[in-house]
N, C-alpha and C positions, 0 to 999 in steps of 0.2 A: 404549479403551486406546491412549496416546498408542504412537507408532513407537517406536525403539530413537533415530532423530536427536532427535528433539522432547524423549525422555527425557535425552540427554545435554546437550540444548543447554541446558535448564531449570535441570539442576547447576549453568550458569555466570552464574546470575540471580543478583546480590545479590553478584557476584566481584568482583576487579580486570579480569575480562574483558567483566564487562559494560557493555555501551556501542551505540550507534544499527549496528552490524554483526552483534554478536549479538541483537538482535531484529530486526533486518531477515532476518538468516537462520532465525528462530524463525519469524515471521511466514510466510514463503518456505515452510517445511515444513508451516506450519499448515493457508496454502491448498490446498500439493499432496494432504494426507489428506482435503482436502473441509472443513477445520472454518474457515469465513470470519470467525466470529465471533472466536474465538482469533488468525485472523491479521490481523482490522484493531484486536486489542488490542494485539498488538506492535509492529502499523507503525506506530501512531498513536507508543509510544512512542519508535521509531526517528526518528521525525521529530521528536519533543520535541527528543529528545538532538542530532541534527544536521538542521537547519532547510532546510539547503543540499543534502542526500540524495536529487536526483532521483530513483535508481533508487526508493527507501523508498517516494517518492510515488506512483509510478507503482502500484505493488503495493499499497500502501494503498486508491488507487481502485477498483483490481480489485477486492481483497478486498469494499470496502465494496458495489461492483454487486454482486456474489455473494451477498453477506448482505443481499442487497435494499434498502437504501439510497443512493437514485438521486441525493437534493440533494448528501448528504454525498459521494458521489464526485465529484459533477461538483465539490463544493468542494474536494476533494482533489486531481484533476486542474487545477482553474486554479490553485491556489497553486503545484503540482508545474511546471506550463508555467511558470510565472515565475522560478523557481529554477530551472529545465533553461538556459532563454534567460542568466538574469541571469549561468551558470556556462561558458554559449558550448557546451551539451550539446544539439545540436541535432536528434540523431535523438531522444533523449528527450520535447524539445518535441513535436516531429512526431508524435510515437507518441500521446501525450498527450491534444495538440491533434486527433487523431481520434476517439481514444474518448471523452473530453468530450462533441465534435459528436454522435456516436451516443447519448449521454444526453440530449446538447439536444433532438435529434427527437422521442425517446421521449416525453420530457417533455410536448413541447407538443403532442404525439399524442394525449395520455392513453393510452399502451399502458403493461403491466408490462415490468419487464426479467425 
């Protein structure tokens, strides 16, 4: 059973209020209930809607590690790092640009995340 945010946020799917902030904060609630899959459905569309949505990105990667998909984050996070830079958002980069590196090791570890 979704939360009481998640239920209202959902109301405003299909509004004039929906747009790349209300799925980014859908997304945002989805991960905090635990549901990663639900929230790298939203991010993904948050970042349709705005390309340029560092934060979107950032939480998209997460989500995506969480729901155990390690390519797809780190792909998420380098696009994310280039729209952080490209926007002069530079602890976004930063932030980014470390957990990327922490999938890159996994990666060529062969460990799970």
């Amino acid at each position: 059973m979704p939360s009481a945010v998640i239920a209202n946020l959902q109301k405003l799917i299909g509004t004039p209020r929906d747009g790349a902030l209300l799925r980014f904060s859908l997304g945002s609630e989805y991960l905090k209930s635990g549901d990663a899959h639900n929230a790298q459905v939203q991010l993904r569309e948050a970042v349709s809607r705005d390309s340029a949505y560092s934060a979107a990105w950032k939480l998209l990667g997460r989500a995506l590690t969480e729901d155990g998909q390690q390519q797809a984050a780190l792909d998420a996070y380098r696009q994310g790092i280039a729209v952080a830079k490209n926007k002069g958002d530079k602890q976004a980069a930063k932030e980014m640009t470390v957990f990327a590196r922490r999938i890159e090791k996994k990666i060529e570890s062969g460990q799970s995340l």
